[in-house]
N, C-alpha and C positions, 0 to 999 in steps of 0.2 A: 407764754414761754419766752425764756429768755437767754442769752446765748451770749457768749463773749467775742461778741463782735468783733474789737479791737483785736484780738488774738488769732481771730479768722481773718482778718482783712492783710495783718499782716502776713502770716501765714502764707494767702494766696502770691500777694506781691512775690515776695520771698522763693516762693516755686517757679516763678517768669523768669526763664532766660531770656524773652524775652527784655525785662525791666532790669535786672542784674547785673544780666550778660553771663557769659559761659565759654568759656573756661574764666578763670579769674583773672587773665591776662587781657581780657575781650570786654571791659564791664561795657554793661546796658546804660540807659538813661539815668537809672539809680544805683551807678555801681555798686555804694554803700550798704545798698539796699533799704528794710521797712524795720521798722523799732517803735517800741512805749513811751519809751520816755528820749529826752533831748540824748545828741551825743555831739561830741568835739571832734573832728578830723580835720586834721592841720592843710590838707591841700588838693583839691582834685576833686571829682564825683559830686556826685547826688545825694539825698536819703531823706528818706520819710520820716516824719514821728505820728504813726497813730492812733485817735483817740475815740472814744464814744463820745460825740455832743448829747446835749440837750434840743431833742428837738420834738415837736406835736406827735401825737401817735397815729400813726395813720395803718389802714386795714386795707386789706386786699379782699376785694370785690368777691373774685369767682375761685376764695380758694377759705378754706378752711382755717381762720386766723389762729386758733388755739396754739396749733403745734409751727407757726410762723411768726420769728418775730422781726419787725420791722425798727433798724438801729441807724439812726443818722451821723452817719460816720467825716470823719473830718482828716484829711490829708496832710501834713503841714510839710510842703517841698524846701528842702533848704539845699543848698549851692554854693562852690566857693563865689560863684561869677553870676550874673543875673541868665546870663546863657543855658548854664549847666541847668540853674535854678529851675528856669522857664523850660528849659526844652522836658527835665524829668518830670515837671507838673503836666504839660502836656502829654504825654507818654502815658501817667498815670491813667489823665483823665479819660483819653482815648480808652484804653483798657476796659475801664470801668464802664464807658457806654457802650461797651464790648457785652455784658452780661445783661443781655438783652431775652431772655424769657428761655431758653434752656438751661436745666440745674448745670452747674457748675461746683464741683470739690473746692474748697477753699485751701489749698497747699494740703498739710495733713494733719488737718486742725479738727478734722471729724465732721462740721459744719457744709453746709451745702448751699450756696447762694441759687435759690428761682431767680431773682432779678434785681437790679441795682435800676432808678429813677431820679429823677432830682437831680441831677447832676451838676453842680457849681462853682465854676471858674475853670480854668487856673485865676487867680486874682492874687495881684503882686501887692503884697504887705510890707510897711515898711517897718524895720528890724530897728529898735534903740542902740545908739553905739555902743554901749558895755554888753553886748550882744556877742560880738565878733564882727567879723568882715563876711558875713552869713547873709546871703540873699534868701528871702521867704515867696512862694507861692501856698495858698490854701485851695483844695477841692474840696467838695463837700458830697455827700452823696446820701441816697436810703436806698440801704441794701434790705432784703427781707430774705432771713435765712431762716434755716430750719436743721434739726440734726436728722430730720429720718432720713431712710435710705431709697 
């Protein structure tokens, strides 16, 4: 089974007021919040872009792999300041070691995270100048989702 991970990952983000923040005058670590593809904001906050990697397929032991599938997800923290950067990738990453073996709803993306392992960085990338003035952190993760209920 296979499941649109990037869509659940952000999704869940997305739902954290925690990561957000709330009200909108209040943002979280990623004020900006979680997105697909790259985006441009001219000054302030956090945001994510994320994606499905390419990663080995790996199987869960004591659970019925079929209706589980395991999607090596990838973070990409961007910031106007290496502060904002780093603090949102840490924030994230935290989070994410957060999904530690009870299901968890992925925002309302239908998707249901068992558990997120592997968990890799924050680790500070450096961005090319026709880039912007954009600081990168990347995490990495395998999350192993599933849609049943």
């Amino acid at each position: 089974m296979t499941v649109q991970a990037e869509k659940a990952v952000r999704a869940w983000v997305n739902s954290r007021t925690d990561m957000v923040g709330y009200p909108p005058g209040a943002p979280g670590p990623l004020g900006h919040g979680a997105f697909l593809i790259g985006q441009k904001f001219p000054s302030g906050g956090a945001f994510a872009v994320i994606s499905r990697a390419n990663g080995p397929a790996q199987q869960m032991v004591a659970e019925d792999t079929g209706e589980i599938d395991c999607a090596q997800v990838l973070a990409e923290i961007f910031g106007a300041t290496q502060a904002a950067a780093e603090t949102a990738a840490a924030a994230y990453a935290t989070a994410v070691r957060g999904l530690t073996g009870a299901p968890v709803a992925m925002g309302d993306s239908g998707v249901t995270c068992m558990v997120a392992d592997n968990v890799t960085g924050p680790m500070d990338i450096s961005v090319p100048p026709d880039q912007g003035e954009l600081y990168l952190f990347h995490v990495t993760a395998d999350f192993y989702l599933t849609t049943l209920e």
